[in-house]
C-alpha positions as CSV (number, residue, x, y, z in Angstrom):
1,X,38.3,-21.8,20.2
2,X,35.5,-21.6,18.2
3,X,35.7,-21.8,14.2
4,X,34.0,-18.9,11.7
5,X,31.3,-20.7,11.1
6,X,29.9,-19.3,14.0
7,X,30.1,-16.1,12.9
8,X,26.9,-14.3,13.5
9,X,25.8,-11.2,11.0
10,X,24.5,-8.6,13.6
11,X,20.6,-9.0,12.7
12,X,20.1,-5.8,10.7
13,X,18.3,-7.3,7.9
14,X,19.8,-4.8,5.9
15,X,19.6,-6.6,2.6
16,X,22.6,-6.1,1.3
17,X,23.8,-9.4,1.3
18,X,20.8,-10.4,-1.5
19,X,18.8,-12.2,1.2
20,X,15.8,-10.5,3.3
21,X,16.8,-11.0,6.6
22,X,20.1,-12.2,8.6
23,X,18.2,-15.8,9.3
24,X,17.8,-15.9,5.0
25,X,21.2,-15.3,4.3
26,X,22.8,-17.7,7.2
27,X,20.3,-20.3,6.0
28,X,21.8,-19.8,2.4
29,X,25.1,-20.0,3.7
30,X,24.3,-23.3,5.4
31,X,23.2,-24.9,2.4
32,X,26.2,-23.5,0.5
33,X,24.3,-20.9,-1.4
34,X,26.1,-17.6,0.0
35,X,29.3,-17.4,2.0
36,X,30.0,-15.4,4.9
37,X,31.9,-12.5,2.9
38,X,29.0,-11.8,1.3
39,X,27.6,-10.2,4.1
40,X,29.1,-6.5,4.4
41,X,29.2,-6.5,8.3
42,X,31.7,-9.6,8.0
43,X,35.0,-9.3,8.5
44,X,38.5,-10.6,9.5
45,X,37.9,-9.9,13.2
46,X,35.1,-12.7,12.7
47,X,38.3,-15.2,12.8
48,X,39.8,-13.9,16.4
49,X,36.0,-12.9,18.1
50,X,33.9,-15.8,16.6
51,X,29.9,-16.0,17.6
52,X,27.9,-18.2,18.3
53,X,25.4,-18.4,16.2
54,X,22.2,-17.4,18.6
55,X,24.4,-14.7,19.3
56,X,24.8,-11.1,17.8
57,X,27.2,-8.9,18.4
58,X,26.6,-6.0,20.8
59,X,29.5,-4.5,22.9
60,X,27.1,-2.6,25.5
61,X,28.1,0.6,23.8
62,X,27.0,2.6,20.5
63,X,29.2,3.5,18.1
64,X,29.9,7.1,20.0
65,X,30.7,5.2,23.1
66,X,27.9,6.1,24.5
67,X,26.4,2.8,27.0
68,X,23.0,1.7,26.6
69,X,20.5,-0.2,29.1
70,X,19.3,-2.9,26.7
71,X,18.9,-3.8,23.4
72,X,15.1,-3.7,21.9
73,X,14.4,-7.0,20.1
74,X,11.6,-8.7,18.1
75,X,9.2,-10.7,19.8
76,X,9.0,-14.5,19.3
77,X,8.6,-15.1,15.6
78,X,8.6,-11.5,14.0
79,X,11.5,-10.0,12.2
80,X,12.2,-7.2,14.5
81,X,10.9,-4.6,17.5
82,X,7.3,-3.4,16.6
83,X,8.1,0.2,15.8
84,X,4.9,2.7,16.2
85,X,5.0,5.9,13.8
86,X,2.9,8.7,13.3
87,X,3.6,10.6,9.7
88,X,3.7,13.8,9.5
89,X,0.8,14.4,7.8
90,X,-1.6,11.8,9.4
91,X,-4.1,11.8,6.6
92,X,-1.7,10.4,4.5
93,X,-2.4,7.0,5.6
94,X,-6.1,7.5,4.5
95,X,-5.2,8.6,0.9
96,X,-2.6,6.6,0.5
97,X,-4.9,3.6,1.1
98,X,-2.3,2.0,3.7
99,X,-3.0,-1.3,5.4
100,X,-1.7,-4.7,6.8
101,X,0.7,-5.9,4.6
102,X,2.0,-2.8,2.7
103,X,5.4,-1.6,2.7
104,X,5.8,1.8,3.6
105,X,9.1,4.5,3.2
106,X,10.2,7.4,5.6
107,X,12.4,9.0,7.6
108,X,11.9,9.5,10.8
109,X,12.8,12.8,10.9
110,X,11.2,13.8,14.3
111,X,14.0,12.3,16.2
112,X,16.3,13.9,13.3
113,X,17.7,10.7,12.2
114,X,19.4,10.8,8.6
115,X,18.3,7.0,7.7
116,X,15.1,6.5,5.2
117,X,13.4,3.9,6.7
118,X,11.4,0.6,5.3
119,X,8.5,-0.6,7.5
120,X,6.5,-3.5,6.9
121,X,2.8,-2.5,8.0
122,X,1.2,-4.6,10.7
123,X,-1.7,-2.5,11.4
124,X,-2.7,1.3,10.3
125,X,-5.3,3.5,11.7
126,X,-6.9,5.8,9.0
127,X,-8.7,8.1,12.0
128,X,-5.2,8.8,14.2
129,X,-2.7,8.1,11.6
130,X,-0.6,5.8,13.6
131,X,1.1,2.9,11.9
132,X,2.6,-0.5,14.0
133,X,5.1,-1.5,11.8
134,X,8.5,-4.1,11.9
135,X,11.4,-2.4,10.5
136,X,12.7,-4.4,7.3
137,X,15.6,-3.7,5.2
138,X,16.2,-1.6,1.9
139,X,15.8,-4.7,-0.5
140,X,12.0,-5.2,0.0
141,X,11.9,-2.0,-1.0
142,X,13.4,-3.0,-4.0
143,X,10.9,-6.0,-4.7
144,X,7.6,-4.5,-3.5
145,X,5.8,-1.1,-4.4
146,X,6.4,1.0,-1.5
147,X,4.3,4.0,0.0
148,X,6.1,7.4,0.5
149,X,4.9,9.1,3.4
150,X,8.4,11.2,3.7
151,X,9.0,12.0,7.7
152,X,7.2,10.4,10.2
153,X,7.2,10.8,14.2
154,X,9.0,7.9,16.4
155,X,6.3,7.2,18.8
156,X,7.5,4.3,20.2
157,X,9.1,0.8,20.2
158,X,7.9,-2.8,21.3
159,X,10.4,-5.2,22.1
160,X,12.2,-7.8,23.9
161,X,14.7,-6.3,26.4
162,X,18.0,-8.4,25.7
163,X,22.1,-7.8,26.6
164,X,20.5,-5.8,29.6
165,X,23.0,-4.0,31.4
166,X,20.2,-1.9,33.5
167,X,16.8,-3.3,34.3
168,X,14.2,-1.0,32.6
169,X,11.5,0.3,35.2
170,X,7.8,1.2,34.4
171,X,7.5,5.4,34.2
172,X,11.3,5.7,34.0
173,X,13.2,6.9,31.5
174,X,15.9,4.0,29.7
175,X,18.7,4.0,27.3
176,X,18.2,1.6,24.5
177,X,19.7,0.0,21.2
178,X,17.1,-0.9,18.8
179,X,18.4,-4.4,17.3
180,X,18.0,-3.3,13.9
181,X,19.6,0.2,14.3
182,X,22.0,1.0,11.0
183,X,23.2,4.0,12.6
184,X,23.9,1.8,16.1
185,X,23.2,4.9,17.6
186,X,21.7,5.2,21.2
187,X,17.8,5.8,21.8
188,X,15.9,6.9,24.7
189,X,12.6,6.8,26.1
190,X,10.4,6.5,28.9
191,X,9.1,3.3,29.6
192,X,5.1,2.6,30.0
193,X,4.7,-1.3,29.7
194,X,7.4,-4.0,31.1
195,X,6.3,-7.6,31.6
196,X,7.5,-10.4,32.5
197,X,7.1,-13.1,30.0
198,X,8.3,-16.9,28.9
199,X,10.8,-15.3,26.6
200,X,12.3,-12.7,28.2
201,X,10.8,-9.2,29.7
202,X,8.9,-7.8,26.8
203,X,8.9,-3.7,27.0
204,X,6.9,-0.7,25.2
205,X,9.0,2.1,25.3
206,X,7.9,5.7,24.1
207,X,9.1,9.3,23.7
208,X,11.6,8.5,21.3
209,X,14.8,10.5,20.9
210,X,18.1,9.5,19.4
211,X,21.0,10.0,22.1
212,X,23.9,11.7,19.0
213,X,26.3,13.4,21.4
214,X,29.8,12.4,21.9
215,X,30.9,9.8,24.8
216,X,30.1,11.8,28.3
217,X,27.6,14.6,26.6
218,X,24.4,13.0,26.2
């Protein structure tokens, strides 16, 4: 049986712990800095269902019970999916003066999802509007001016496929749990670029919507 030190926090980078990201905190728990309780997502059950510790925890189904093809995660060496968003008002990244770098807050209220979000900007477009972005967690919110644009539009995701259950085909619609989803609520989309890399089947997914019915009605 494996001991708790393989407990794995479940890659939300949610900040709560005090550290940026899950890979921060484990690190300061390695060097004796944090322990495991401090993270909010660990719990008893980590003594019965240990992790190992390249592995999070994903059951194949969202907290509604709804099943999911795959689970979106970053590619090699970023902090999570890329995450494409148009605000509502697409001007905004103009007068706002947003570019590479800047920390941006919003809700992404096109799909109707409750959850402010923090993105960390990797490129913005001041003609279209559209922002590629890694989702980060509250607390660099907390240690960084942010830039409010309010609501923004989904427009898609750019992942790793892992934990697939069903291969995702190009033109198809697919079922997906982004990595760093709070709500661990199923997504879909329609698929429009799957390849075939080193490190896994990387996938850009678009048409966002958030799958919120009960188990059996979405």
């Amino acid at each position: 049986m494996r001991t708790v030190r393989h407990w794995q926090p479940p890659q939300k980078n949610c900040g709560l712990c005090g550290s940026k990201s899950c890979a921060d905190f484990m690190t300061s728990v390695s060097n004796q800095e944090k322990e495991l309780p401090d993270c909010p997502f660990y719990h008893r059950e980590a003594l019965q269902h240990p992790q190992p510790l390249d592995t999070a925890a994903y059951s194949g189904a969202d907290i509604l019970g709804n099943r999911y093809d795959f689970v979106l995660g970053a590619l090699p060496g970023e902090i999570s999916a890329r995450k494409i968003v148009l605000p509502f008002r697409s001007d905004l990244v103009e007068k706002l003066a947003i570019h590479k770098g800047d920390l941006v807050l919003g809700r992404p209220m096109g799909a109707g999802c409750p959850i402010p979000h923090v993105l960390s900007v990797i490129e913005a477009d001041p003609v279209t509007g559209l922002l590629y972005t890694w989702v980060v967690g509250p607390k660099w919110a907390r240690e960084k001016e942010t830039k409010d644009v309010h609501a923004y539009h989904m427009i898609g995701f750019e992942g790793v496929a892992k934990e697939v259950a069903r291969e995702p085909v190009l033109g198809c619609r697919a079922t997906f749990l982004p990595g760093f989803c709070m709500m661990n609520l199923n997504h879909t989309g329609l698929v429009n670029m799957a390849l075939q890399k080193s490190y896994g089947l990387q996938i850009r997914i678009e048409d966002i919507r958030i799958l919120a019915g009960a188990k059996g009605t979405s």
